[in-house]
ZATOR-330541 format. One line per field, with one value per residue (C-alpha): x, y, z; residue in one letter; residue number from 0. Coordinates in steps of 0.05 Angstrom, whole numbers. Example, Ala and Ser with C-alpha at 12.3 -4.5 7.8 and 13.67 -1.06 7.14 Angstrom:
<nodes>
east: c(246	273) $
north: c(-90	-21) $
up: c(156	143) $
res: c(a	s) $
n: c(0	1) $
</nodes>
This chain:
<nodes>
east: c(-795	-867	-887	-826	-852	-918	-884	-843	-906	-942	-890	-875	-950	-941	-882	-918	-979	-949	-904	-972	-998	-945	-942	-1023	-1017	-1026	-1102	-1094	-1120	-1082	-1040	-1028	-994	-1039	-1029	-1061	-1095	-1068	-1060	-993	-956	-948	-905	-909	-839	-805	-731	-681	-610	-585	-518	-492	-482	-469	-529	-485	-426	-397	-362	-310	-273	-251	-266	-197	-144	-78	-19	-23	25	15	-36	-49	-105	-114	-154	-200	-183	-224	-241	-269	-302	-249	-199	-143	-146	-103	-61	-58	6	-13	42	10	-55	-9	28	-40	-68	8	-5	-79	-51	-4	-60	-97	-35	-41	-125	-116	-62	-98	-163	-126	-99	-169	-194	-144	-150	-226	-214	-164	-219	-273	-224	-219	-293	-301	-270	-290	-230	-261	-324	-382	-365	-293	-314	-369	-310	-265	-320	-330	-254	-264	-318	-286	-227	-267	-298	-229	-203	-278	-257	-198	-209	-260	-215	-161	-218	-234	-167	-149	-218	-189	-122	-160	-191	-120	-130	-180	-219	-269	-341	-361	-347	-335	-283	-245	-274	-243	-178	-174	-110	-36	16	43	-21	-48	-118	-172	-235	-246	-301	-328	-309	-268	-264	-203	-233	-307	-319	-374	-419	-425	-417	-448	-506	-518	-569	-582	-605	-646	-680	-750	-795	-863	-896	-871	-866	-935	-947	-882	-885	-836	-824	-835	-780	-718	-679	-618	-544	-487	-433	-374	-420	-457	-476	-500	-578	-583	-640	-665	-725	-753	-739	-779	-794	-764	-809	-766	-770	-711	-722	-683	-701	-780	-760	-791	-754	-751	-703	-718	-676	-665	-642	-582	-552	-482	-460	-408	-366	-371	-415	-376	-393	-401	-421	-481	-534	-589	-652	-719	-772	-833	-891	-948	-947	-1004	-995	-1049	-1085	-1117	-1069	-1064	-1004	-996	-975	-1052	-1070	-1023	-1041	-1074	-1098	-1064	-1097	-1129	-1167	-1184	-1260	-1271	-1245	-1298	-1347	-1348	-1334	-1392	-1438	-1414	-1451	-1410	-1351	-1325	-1328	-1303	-1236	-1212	-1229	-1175	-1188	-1158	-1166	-1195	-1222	-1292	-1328	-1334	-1255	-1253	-1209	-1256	-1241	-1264	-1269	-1238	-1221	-1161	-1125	-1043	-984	-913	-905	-904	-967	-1038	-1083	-1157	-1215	-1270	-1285	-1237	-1232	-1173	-1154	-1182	-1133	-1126	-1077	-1006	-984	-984	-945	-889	-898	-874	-802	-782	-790	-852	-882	-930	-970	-929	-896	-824	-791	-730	-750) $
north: c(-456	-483	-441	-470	-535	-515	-490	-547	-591	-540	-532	-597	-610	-549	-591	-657	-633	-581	-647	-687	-638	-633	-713	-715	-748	-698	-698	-745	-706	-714	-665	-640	-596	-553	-501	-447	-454	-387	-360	-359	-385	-451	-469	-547	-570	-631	-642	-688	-694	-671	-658	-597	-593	-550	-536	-544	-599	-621	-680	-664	-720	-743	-789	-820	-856	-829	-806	-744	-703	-623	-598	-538	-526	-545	-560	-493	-459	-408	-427	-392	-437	-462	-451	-506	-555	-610	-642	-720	-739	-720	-768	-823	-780	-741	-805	-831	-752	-769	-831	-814	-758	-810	-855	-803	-778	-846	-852	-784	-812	-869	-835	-787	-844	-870	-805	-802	-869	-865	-793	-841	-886	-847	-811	-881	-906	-855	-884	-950	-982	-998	-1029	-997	-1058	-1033	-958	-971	-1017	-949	-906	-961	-947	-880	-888	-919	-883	-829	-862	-881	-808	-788	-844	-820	-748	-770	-815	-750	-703	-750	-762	-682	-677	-729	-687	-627	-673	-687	-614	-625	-559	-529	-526	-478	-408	-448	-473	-537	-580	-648	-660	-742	-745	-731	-726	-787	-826	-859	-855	-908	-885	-949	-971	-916	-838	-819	-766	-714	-665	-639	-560	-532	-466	-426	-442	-379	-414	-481	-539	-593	-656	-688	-757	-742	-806	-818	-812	-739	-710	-703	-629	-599	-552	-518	-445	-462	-423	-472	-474	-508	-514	-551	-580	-529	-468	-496	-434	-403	-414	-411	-395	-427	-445	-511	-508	-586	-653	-697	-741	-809	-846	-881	-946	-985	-1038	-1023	-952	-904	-829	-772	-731	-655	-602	-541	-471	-444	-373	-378	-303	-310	-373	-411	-469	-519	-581	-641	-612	-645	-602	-611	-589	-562	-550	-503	-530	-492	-441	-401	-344	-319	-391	-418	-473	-527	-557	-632	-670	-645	-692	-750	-740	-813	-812	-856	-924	-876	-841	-875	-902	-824	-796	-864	-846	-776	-803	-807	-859	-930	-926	-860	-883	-919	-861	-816	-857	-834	-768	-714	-701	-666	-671	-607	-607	-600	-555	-619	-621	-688	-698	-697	-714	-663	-675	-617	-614	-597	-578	-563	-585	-581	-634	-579	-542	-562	-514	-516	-507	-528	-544	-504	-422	-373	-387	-452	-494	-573	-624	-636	-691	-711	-684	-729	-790	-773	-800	-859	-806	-786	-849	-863	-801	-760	-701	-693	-625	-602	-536) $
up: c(3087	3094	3028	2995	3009	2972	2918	2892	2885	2845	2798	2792	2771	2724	2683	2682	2662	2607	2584	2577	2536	2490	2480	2461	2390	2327	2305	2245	2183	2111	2090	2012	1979	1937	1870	1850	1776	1744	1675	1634	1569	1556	1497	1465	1451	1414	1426	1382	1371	1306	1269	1233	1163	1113	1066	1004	1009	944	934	882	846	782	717	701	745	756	807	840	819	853	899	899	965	1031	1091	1112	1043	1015	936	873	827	770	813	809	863	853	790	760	729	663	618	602	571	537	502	481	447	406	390	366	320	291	273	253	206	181	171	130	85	67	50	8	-30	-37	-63	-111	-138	-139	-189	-232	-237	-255	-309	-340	-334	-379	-426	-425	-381	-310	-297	-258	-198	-192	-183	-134	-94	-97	-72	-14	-2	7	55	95	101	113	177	200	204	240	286	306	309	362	399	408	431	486	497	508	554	595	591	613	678	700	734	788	795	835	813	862	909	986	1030	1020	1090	1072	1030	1015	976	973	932	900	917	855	846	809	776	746	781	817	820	884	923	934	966	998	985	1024	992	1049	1130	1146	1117	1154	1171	1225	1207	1256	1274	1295	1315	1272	1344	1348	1280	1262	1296	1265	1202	1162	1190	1261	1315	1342	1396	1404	1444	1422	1471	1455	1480	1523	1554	1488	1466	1386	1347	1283	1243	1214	1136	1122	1145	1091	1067	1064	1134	1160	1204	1242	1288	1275	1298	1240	1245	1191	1177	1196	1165	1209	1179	1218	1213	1229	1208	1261	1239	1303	1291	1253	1215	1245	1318	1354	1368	1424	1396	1418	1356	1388	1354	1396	1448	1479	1519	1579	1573	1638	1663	1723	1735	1703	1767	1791	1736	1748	1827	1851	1920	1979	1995	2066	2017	1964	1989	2001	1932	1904	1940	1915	1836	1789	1795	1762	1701	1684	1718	1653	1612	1664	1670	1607	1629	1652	1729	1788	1859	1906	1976	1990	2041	2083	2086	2040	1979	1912	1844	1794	1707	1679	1596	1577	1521	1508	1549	1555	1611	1661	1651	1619	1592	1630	1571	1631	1694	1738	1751	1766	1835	1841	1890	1873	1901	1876	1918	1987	2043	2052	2102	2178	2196	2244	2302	2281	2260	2330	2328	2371	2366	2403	2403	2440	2482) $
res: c(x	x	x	x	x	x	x	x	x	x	x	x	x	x	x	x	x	x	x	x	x	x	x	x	x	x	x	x	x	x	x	x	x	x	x	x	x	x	x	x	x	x	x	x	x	x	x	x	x	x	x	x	x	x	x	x	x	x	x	x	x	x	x	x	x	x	x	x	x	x	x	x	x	x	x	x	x	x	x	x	x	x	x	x	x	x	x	x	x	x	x	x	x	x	x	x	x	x	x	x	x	x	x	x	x	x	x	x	x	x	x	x	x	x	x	x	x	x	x	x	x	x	x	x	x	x	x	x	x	x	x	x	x	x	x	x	x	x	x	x	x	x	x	x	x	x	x	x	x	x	x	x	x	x	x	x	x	x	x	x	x	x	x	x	x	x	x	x	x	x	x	x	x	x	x	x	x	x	x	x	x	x	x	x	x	x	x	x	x	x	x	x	x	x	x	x	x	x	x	x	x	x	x	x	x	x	x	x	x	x	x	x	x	x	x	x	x	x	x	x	x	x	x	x	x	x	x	x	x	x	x	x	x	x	x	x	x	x	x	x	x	x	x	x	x	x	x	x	x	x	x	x	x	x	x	x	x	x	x	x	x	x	x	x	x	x	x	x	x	x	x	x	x	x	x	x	x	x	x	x	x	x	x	x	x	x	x	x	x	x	x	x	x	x	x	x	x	x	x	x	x	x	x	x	x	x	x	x	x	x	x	x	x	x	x	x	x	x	x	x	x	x	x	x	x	x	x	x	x	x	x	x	x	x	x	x	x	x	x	x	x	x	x	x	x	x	x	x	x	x	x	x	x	x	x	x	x	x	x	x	x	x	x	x	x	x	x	x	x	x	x	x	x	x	x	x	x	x	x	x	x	x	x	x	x) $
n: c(0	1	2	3	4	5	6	7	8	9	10	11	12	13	14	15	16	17	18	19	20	21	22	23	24	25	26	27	28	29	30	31	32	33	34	35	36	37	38	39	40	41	42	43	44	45	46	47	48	49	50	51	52	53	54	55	56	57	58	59	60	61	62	63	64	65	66	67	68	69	70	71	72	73	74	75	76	77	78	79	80	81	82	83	84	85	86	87	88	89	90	91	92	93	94	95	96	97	98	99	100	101	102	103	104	105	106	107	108	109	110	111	112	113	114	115	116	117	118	119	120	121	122	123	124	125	126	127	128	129	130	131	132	133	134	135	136	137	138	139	140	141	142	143	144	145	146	147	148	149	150	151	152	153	154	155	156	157	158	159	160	161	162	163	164	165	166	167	168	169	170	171	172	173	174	175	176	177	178	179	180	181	182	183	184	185	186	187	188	189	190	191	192	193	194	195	196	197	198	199	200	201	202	203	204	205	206	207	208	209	210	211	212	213	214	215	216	217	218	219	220	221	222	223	224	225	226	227	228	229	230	231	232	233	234	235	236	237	238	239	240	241	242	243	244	245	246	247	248	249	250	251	252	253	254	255	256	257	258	259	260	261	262	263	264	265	266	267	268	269	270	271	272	273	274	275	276	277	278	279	280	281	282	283	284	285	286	287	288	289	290	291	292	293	294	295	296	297	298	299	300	301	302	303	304	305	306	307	308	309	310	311	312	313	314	315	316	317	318	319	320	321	322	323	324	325	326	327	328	329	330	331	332	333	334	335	336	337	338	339	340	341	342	343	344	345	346	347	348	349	350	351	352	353	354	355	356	357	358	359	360	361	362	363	364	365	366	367	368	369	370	371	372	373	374	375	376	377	378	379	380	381	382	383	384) $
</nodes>
């Protein structure tokens, strides 16, 4: 009983002073979290939104006005060049080629009733009956009549060419993509030709056009590798190459962009025209280059430790220079946080190639350790045990 009673204070000074110990407040040093400089790839990149398009789209229309009378294709249909498309109502041409070779009939009778009185003529101013001014005033006659029928054979070969454009055919091998008339609808190519249908070459051949910012265009180049995904597969990466940045800007709102035209192979008929297209153009890529990760370079120390990361910057008549200078943060034997210049070179917003100032396996600061909780927030650590 008496060594129980010796016990129970012991242990009881045990727990208090193992519960003191555990409440002693942290030792307050800053905390980072650090990266290892290493070598790897690092590829430059700019992305845009595009649209795809075939590479050959012809608009296919016609010179005179009309009804539409028979058509003869449809949406999605393969088409050989000549082949008939579509057909105009073709009566009202046809009246005017008869009424042509009626006047022309006509022109042709009258200049051979010219001829022959110009030959009577010149029988009898032979003989001293009709005056040189009469004959030359038959010739005229002639003349003219002669022009008439000219005239008018002209006016019935334009007449059957515009016969022959009643039948809408295609100029080219493709597939009909867009069909913008029907049957019975009158068309008018008075003022401007309109469009029955679009035929596109080839959609196993196609293109993206994209809107590329003057800010961003400058490093791309015809041949360069593309990557891009469109919203119907979006699971699917497609490849492609740059084919040219087109020279005439586009600007709206004081935004300048130009248009850059991306080769597509579309050997298996999926990609369709029209479909957006989320783009990535590679423009540089390095492989095995020393690199440091870009937050190190966006790192800015906390207010705690700024006056120790100035007091280890250059001295102020450098320090101008220097802030245009790249720079990371490392600690220094003396445990203190120290800006360091470095020069760099590439980036792809991830990564930055290192040309000086830092080796393989150099460690520099990231960011800081995130700020203790409400718990946590007096120095002390609590933990249930």
């Amino acid at each position: 009983m008496k060594s129980l009673r010796i016990l129970i204070p012991i242990v009881l000074l045990s727990a208090l002073a193992a519960a003191v110990l555990w409440w002693l407040p942290d030792e307050e040093k800053p905390k980072w979290v650090m990266a290892k400089v290493d070598q790897g790839a690092i590829v430059q990149r700019v992305a845009a939104n595009g649209t795809l398009n075939p590479v050959e789209l012809v608009n296919v229309g016609t010179q005179i006005s009309g009804t539409v009378l028979k058509l003869h294709v449809d949406f999605n249909q393969p088409v050989k060049a000549g082949q008939l498309l579509a057909e105009l109502d073709p009566a009202i041409l046809e009246a005017q080629i008869r009424q042509s070779e009626a006047n022309l009939a006509s022109a042709r009778a009258v200049l051979n009733n010219a001829e022959l009185a110009l030959k009577r003529n010149e029988n009898l101013k032979s003989r001293g009956f009709v005056s040189d001014g009469a004959l030359d005033g038959l010739r005229k006659d002639v003349e003219t009549a002669r022009a008439q029928v000219a005239q008018i054979e002209a006016q019935i070969s334009r007449d059957r060419t515009n016969l022959g454009y009643s039948k809408v055919r295609s100029p080219i091998d493709g597939i009909v993509v867009n069909r913008g008339i029907d049957v019975g609808q009158t068309v008018a190519a008075s003022f401007q030709t309109p469009t029955l249908f679009q035929i596109a070459r080839d959609l196993r051949r196609m293109q993206i056009d994209t809107s590329v910012s003057e800010a961003d265009v400058g490093p791309i180049q015809s041949g360069q590798p593309v990557r891009f995904t469109v919203d119907a597969f979006r699971e699917q990466d497609f490849t492609a190459k740059v084919r040219m940045v087109r020279l005439n800007p586009t600007t709206q709102q004081n935004v300048v962009t130009y248009n850059v035209v991306i080769n597509v192979d579309n050997k298996d008929g999926i990609l369709l025209p029209g479909m957006t297209a989320q783009v990535s153009i590679v423009t540089n890529r390095k492989e095995r280059v020393l690199r440091v990760p870009s937050a190190a370079l966006r790192f800015r120390p906390p207010e705690t430790d700024a006056a120790a990361a100035a007091a280890a910057a250059p001295p102020e008549k450098g320090r101008r220079a220097s802030a245009q200078v790249p720079r990371v943060h490392v600690i220094g034997e003396s445990g203190a946080l120290t800006p360091k210049e470095i020069k760099v070179g590439i980036t792809d917003g991830r990564f930055t190639e290192v040309l000086e100032g830092l080796a393989e396996g150099d460690e520099v600061v990231v960011r800081a350790v995130a700020a203790p909780t409400n718990n946590q927030t007096s120095g002390f650590r609590f933990r249930m045990f």
